[in-house]
C-alpha positions in Angstrom: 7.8 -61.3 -30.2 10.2 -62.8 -27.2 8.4 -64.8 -25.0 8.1 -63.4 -21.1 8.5 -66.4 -19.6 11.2 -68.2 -21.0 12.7 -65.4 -23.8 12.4 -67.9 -26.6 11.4 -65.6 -30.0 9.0 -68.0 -31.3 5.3 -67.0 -30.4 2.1 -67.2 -32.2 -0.7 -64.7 -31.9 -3.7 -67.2 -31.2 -6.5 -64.2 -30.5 -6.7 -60.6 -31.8 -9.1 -58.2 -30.6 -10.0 -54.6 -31.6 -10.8 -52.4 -28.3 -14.3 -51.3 -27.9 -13.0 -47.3 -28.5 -10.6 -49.0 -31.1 -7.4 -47.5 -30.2 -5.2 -50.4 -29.6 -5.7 -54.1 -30.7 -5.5 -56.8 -28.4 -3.2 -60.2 -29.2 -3.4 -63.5 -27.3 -0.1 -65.2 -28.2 1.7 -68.1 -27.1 4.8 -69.3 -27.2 6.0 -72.5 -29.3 9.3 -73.7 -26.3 6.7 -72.9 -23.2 3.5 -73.2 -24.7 2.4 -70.2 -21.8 0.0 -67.6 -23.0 0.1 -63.6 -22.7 -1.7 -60.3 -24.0 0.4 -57.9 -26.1 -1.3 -54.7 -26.9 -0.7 -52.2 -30.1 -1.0 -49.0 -30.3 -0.5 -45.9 -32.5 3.1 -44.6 -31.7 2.6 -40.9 -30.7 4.9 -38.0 -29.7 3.5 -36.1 -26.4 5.0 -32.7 -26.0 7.7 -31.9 -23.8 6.9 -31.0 -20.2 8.4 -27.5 -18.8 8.5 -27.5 -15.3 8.3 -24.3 -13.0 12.2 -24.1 -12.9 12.3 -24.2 -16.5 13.5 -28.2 -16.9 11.7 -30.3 -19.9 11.1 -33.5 -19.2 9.7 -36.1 -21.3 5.7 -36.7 -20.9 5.0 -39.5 -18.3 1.8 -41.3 -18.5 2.6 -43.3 -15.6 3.1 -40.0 -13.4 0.0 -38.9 -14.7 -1.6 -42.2 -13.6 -0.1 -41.7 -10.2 -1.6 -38.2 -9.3 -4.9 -39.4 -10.1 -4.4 -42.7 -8.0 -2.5 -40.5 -5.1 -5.9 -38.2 -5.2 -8.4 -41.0 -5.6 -6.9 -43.2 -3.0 -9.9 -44.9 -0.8 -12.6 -43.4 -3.2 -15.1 -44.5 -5.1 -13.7 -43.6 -8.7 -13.3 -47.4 -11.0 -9.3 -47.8 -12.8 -11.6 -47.4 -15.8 -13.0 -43.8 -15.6 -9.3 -43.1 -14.3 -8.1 -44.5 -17.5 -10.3 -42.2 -19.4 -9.8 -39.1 -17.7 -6.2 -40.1 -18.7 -7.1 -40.6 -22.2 -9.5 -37.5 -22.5 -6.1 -35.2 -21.4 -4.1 -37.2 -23.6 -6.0 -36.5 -26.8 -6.0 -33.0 -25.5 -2.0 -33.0 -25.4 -1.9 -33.6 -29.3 -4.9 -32.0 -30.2 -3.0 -29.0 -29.1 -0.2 -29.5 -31.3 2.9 -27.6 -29.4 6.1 -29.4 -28.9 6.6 -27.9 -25.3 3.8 -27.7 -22.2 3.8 -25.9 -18.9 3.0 -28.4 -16.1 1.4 -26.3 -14.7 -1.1 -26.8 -18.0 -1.0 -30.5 -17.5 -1.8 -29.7 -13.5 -5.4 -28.0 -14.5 -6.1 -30.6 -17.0 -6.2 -33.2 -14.2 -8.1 -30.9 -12.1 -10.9 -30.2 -14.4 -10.6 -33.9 -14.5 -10.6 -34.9 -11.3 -13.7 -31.9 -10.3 -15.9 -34.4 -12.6 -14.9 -37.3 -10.7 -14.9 -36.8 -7.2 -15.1 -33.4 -5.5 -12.7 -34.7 -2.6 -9.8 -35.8 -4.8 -10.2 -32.7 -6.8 -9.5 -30.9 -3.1 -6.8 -33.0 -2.1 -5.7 -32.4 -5.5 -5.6 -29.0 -5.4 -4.5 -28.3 -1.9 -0.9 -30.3 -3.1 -0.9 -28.0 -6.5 -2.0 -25.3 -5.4 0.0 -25.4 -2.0 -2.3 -23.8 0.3 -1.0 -22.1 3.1 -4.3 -21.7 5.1 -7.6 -23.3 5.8 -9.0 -19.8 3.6 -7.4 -21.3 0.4 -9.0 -24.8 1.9 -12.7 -22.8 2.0 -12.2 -21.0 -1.5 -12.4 -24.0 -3.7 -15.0 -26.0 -1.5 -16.8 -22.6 -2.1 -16.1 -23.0 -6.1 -17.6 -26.7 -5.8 -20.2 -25.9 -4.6 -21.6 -23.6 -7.4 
């Protein structure tokens, strides 16, 4: 492993940690030129299904644009990076459990929906009202009607 600081390949894992869930493993390593420490992190190599967008594109599957809707919804409320993380996880494990090559986002958008509806009822609106694209203050009404049943 190529240290980050300095790029020199000699490094020695000094820690390693099974996560709590244990789907990665944690390694503290340092490097023999620098002797600066950082965290590596392992995990199972998976294939996600492509993504088919409404104009028919596939795309490869993005966690980090997943991240960013959820962060773009939950902006300024009080939702911790940790239950994002596993509403992340939670549709993740739904993508392969489903075991398609090819998704709709438009199934990825209701899987962060449903998410987001257990989260925080306003992100799930400002969610929605982006995905959805509502037009009037009706559509607005609708699904704060649907919440609150």
């Amino acid at each position: 492993m190529k240290c980050p600081f300095c790029g020199h390949g000699d490094t020695q894992v000094v820690e390693t940690r099974m996560a709590e869930d244990g789907d990665f493993i944690r390694r503290r390593r340092q490097c023999a030129h620098c002797e600066k420490r950082f965290t590596t992190y392992e995990r199972p190599d998976v294939t996600f299904p492509a993504v088919v967008k409404k104009d028919g594109r596939r795309i490869e599957y993005d966690r980090a644009k997943l991240l960013g809707s959820f962060n773009l919804a939950l902006r300024k409320r009080p939702v911790s990076t940790d239950q994002i993380d596993s509403a992340v996880e939670r549709i993740e494990e739904k993508l392969l459990n489903l075991g398609v090559r090819e998704i709709p986002s438009s199934r990825i958008g209701e899987l962060v929906m449903r998410e987001l509806k257990k989260l925080d009822k306003v992100a799930y609106v400002r969610f929605a009202s982006v995905y959805r694209s509502f037009e009037d203050i009706d559509e607005f009404r609708t699904v704060i009607d649907e919440i609150r049943r």
